[in-house]
C-alpha positions in Angstrom: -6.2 -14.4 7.4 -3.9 -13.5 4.1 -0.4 -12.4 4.5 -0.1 -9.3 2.0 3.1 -8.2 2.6 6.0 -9.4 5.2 9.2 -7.6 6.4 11.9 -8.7 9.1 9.6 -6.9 11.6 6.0 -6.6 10.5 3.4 -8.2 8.7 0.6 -6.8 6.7 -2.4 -9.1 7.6 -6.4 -9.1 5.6 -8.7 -10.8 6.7 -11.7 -10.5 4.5 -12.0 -6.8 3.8 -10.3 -5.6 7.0 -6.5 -4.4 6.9 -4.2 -5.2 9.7 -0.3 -4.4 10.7 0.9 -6.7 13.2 4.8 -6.9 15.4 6.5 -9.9 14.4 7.2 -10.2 18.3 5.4 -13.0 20.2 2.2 -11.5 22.0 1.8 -8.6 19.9 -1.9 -7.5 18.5 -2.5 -6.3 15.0 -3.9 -2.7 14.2 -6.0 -2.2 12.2 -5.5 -0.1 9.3 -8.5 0.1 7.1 -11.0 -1.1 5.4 -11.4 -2.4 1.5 -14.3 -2.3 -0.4 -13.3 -6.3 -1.7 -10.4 -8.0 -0.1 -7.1 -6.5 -0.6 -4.9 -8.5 -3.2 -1.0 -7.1 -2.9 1.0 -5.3 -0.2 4.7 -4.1 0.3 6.9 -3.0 3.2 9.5 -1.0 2.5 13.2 -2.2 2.7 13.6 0.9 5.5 10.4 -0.6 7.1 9.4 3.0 7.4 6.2 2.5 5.1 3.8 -0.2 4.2 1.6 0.2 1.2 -1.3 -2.1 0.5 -3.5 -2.2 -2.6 -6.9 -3.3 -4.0 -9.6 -1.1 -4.1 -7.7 1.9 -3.7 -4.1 2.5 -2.6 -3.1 2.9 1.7 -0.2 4.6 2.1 1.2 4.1 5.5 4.3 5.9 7.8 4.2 2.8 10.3 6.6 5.0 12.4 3.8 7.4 12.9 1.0 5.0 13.5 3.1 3.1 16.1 4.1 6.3 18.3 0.3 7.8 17.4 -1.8 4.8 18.7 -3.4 6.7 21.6 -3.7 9.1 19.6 -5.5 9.6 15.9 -4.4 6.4 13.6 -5.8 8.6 10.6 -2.9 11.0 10.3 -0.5 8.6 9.7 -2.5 7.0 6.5 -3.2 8.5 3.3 -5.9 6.8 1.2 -5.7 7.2 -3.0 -8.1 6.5 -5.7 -11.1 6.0 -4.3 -12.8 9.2 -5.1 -15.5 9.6 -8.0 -12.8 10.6 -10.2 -9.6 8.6 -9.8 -10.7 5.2 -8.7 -10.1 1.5 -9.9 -8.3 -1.4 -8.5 -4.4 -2.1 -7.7 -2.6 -5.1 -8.5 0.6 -5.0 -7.9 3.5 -2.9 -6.2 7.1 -2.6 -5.8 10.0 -0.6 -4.9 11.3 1.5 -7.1 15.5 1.0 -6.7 16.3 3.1 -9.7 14.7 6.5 -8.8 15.7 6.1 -5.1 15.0 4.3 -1.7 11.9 6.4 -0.9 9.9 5.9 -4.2 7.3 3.6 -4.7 5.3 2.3 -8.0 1.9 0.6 -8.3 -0.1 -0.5 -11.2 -3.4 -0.9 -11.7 -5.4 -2.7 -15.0 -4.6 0.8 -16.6 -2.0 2.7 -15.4 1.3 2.7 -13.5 2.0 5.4 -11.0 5.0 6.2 -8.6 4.4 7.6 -4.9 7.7 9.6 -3.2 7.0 9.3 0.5 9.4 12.6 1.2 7.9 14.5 -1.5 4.3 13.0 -1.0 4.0 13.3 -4.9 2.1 11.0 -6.9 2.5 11.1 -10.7 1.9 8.5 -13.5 4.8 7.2 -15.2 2.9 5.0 -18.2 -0.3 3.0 -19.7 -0.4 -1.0 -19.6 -3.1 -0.6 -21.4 -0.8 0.6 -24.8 1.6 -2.0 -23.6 -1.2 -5.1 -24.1 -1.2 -7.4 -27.3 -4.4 -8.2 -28.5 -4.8 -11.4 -29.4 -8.0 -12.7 -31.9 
């Protein structure tokens, strides 16, 4: 089992294709989050430890508050799931926290592109190419 991401009070586990968020508190049981076509390569809490993000195939965008109070209930609502339709689909590799625009805006960045995510807002927009950033070398 991988540690993708770690905060003062949670951990964002995969273990082979599976997605868990586990407690840091002795006895505790992860939950599982989801599922990646591939193993999941990067992950973030947020500073807030309101939201946990992890990428790979696809984005997760999780409100942990909401899973933890919804557990009985339907896990579901309290992920959102991003490019893995027909259309808008390829792999993430990195994310981060984006301090400049404010506390609840998060980037990501694929091969390709680089988008940010505002968790109030839930607005996703794209905010440049890699791709016309990359030398190429002979």
């Amino acid at each position: 089992m991988k540690i993708a991401a770690q905060s003062d009070n949670y951990q964002i586990l995969v273990n082979n294709e599976i997605v868990l968020l586990k407690e840091n508190v002795s006895g505790s049981r992860p939950i599982k989050i989801g599922k990646f076509i591939g193993a999941s390569n990067c992950g973030l809490i947020s500073n807030d430890e309101k939201y946990a993000f992890v990428g790979g195939y696809g984005l997760l965008v999780i409100n942990i508050d909401n899973l933890l109070n919804n557990i009985e209930g339907n896990p579901k609502k309290s992920i959102m799931v991003y490019f893995r339709d027909k259309n808008k689909r390829f792999w993430i590799n990195k994310i981060w926290q984006d301090k400049s625009r404010d506390e609840q805006t998060f980037c990501f960045a694929s091969n390709l592109k680089q988008y940010c995510f505002n968790v109030n807002q839930s607005s996703l927009y794209e905010i440049g190419s890699q791709a016309s950033q990359t030398k190429v070398t002979a």
